[in-house]
C-alpha positions in Angstrom: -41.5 -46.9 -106.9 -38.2 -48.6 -105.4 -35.0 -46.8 -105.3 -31.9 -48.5 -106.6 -28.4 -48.3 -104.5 -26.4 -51.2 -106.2 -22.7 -50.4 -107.4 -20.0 -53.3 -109.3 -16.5 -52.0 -109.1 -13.3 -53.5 -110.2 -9.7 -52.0 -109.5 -6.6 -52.3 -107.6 -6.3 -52.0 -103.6 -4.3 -48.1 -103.1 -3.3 -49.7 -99.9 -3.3 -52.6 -97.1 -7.0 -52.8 -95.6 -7.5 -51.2 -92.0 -9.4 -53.4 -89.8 -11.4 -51.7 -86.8 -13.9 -52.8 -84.1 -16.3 -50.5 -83.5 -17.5 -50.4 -79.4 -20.1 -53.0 -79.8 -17.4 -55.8 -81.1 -18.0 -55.4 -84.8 -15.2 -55.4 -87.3 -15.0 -53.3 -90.0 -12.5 -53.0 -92.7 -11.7 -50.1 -94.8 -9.3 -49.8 -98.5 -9.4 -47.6 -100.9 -9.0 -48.8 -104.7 -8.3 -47.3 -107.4 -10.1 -47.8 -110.9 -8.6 -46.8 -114.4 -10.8 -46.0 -117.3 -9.3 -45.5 -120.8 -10.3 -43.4 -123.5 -9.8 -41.2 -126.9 -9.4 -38.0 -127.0 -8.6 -36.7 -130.5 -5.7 -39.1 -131.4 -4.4 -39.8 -128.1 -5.5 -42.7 -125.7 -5.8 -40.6 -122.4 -6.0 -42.5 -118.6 -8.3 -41.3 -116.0 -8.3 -43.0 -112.7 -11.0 -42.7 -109.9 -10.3 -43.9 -106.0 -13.0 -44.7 -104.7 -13.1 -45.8 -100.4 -14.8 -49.0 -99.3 -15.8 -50.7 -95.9 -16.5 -53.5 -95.4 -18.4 -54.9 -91.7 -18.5 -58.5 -90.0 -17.1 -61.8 -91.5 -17.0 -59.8 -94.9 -15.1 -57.5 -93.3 -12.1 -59.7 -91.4 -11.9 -61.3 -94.9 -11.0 -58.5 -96.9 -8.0 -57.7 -93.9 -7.4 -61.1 -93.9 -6.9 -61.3 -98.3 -6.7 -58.2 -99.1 -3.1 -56.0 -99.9 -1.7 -53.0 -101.5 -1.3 -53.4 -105.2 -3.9 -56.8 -105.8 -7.3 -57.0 -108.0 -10.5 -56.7 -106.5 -14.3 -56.5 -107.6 -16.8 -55.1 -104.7 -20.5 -55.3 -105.0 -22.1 -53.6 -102.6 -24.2 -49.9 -102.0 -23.6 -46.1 -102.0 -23.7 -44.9 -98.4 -23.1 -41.1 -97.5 -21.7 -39.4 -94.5 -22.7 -35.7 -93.9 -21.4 -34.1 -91.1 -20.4 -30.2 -90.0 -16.8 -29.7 -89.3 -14.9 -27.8 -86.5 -15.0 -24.5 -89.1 -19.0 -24.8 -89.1 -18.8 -25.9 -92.8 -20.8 -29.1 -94.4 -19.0 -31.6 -95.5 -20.2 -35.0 -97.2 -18.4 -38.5 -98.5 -19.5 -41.3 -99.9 -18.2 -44.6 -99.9 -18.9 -48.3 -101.0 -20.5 -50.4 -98.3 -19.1 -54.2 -99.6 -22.0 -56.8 -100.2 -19.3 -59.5 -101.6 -15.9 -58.7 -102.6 -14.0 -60.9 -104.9 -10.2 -60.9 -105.5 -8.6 -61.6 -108.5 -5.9 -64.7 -107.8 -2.4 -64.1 -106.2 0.3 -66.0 -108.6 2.8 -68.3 -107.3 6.4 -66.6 -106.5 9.5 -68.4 -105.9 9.3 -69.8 -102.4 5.5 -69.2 -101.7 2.0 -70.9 -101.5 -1.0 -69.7 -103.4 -4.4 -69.8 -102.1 -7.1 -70.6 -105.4 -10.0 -68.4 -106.0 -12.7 -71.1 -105.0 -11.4 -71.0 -101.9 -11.2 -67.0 -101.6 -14.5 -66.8 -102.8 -16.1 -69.7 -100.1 -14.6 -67.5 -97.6 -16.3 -64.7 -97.7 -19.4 -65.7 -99.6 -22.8 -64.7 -98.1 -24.4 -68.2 -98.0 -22.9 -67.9 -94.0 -25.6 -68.6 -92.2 -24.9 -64.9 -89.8 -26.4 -63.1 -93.0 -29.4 -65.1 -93.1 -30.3 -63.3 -89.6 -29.8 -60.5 -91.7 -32.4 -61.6 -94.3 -29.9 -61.8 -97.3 -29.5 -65.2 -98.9 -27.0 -66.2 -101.4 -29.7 -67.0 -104.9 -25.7 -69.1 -105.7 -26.3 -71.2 -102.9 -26.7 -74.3 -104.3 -24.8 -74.3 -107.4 -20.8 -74.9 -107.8 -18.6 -72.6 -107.0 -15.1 -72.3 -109.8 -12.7 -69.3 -110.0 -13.7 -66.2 -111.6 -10.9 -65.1 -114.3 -10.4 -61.8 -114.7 
């Protein structure tokens, strides 16, 4: 039997992305967003919020640090990855985090004075139809149809 490790998210960057290179050249980019979820308890409506970390590597990567800031939309696809390590106490310690597949970012609105960027073009940027991934094996099944903006 296959294992599953596929995870949607949708919620609101905590921060601005960190961009890294790792020794070999590649980039990686890390934010942390933070995802409400509403419900009843008795009478009330209570709020419940999760913050959940994400990296993301390559082209992917220098897109979200490129698009991504503190306070804007976002939906990650991507995998469940976990770190284990012992720390300088001898104690285990474990995290997991999102490793991004595609990221998708909900539009930036026009402000006095500024340009906008649309969400075909956000989502053309860091789509995985790049022809890097398909080294990787991973083909876009989107490829051939028309891209138009995601409304969230």
């Amino acid at each position: 039997m296959n294992n599953l490790n596929s995870i949607l998210i949708e919620g609101n960057m905590v921060r601005d992305p960190l961009l890294r290179t790792t020794q070999k050249g590649t980039s990686v980019c890390n934010f942390t967003i933070a995802c409400n979820r509403f419900y009843r308890q008795d009478a009330n409506l209570e709020k419940e919020v999760g913050f959940f970390d994400v990296e993301a590597w390559g082209k992917l990567g220098n897109a979200c640090a490129n698009l991504g800031r503190k306070g804007r939309g976002v939906r990650v696809v991507g995998r469940l990855k976990q770190d284990r390590w012992t720390g300088n106490d001898g104690k285990n310690h474990t995290k997991v985090a999102i490793v991004a597949e595609h990221v998708e970012y909900r539009p930036d609105f026009k402000k006095a004075g500024e340009t906008v960027v649309e969400a075909e073009t956000l989502a053309e940027e860091i789509s995985p139809a790049d022809p890097d991934m398909a080294n990787l094996g991973i083909t876009d099944p989107f490829a051939n149809e028309e891209m138009q903006a995601v409304t969230f």
